[in-house]
C-alpha positions in Angstrom: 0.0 0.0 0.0 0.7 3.4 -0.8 0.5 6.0 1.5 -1.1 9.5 1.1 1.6 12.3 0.5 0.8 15.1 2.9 -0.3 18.4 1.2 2.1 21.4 1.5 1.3 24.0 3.4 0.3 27.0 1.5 2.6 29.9 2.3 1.0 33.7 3.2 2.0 35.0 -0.5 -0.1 32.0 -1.8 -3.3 32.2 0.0 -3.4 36.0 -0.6 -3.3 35.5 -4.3 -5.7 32.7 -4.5 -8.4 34.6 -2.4 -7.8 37.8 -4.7 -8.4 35.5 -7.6 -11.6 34.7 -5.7 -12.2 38.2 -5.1 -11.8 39.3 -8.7 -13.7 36.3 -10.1 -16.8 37.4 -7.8 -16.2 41.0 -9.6 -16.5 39.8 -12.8 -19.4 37.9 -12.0 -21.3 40.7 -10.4 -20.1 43.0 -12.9 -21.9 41.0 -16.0 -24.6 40.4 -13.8 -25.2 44.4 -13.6 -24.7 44.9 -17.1 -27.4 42.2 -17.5 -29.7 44.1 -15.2 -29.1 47.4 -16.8 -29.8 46.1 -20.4 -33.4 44.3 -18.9 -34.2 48.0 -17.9 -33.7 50.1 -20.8 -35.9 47.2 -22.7 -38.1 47.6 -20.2 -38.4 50.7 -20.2 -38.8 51.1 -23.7 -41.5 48.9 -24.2 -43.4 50.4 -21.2 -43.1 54.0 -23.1 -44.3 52.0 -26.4 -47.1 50.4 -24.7 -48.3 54.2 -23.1 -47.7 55.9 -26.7 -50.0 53.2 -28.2 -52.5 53.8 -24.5 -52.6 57.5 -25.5 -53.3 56.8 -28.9 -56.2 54.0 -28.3 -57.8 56.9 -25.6 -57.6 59.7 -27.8 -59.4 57.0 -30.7 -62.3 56.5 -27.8 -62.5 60.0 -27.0 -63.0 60.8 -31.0 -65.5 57.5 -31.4 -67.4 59.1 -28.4 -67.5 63.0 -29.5 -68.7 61.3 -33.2 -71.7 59.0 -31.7 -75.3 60.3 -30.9 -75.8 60.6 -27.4 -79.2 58.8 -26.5 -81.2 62.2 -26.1 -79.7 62.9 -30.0 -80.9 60.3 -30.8 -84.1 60.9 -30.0 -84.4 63.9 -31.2 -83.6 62.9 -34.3 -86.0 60.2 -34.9 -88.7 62.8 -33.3 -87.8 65.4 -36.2 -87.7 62.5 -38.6 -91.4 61.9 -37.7 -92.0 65.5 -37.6 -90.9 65.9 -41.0 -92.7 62.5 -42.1 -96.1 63.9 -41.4 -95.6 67.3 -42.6 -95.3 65.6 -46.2 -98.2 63.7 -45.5 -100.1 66.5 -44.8 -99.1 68.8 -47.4 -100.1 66.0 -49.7 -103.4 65.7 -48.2 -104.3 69.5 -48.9 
C-alpha cells in the first residue's frame, strides 16, 4: 500500500493570491450580472413608453369614437324630427 503524501502548506503570499483570484472572479461575475440588469431596464423601459404611446393613442381614438356618436337624447331627437318631417309631407299632400 501506498501512503497518502501530505499536502504542503500553503505559504502567506499563496493564499493572498488565491483569495484575490476569488475576489476578482466574484467582480467579474457581479459585474456581468449588472450589465445584464441594466440592459433588462432600458428594454423595459422602452416597451413600457411604447405600450403608453400606443394607450394615448387608443384613448384619444375612444375620446374621437365618443365626440362622433349620438348621445341617446340625440338620438331621439332625431328620430322625433324624422317623424315631424314624415307627417308634414303627408299633410301637405293631403291638402
Amino acid at each position: 500500500m501506498s501512503e497518502r503524501e501530505e499536502p504542503k502548506p500553503w505559504t502567506p503570499g499563496e493564499v493572498l493570491y488565491h483569495l484575490n483570484a476569488l475576489r476578482e472572479a466574484d467582480h467579474r461575475l457581479y459585474d456581468s450580472r449588472f450589465e445584464a440588469q441594466e440592459k433588462a431596464i432600458a428594454v423595459a423601459e422602452a416597451n413600457s413608453e411604447r405600450w403608453r404611446q400606443n394607450a394615448n393613442e387608443w384613448r384619444a381614438a375612444m375620446t374621437d369614437r365618443e365626440r362622433n356618436f349620438f348621445s341617446r337624447g340625440m338620438g331621439l331627437v332625431s328620430i322625433a324630427l324624422g317623424i315631424v318631417a314624415t307627417l308634414l309631407t303627408i299633410f301637405s299632400y293631403m291638402k
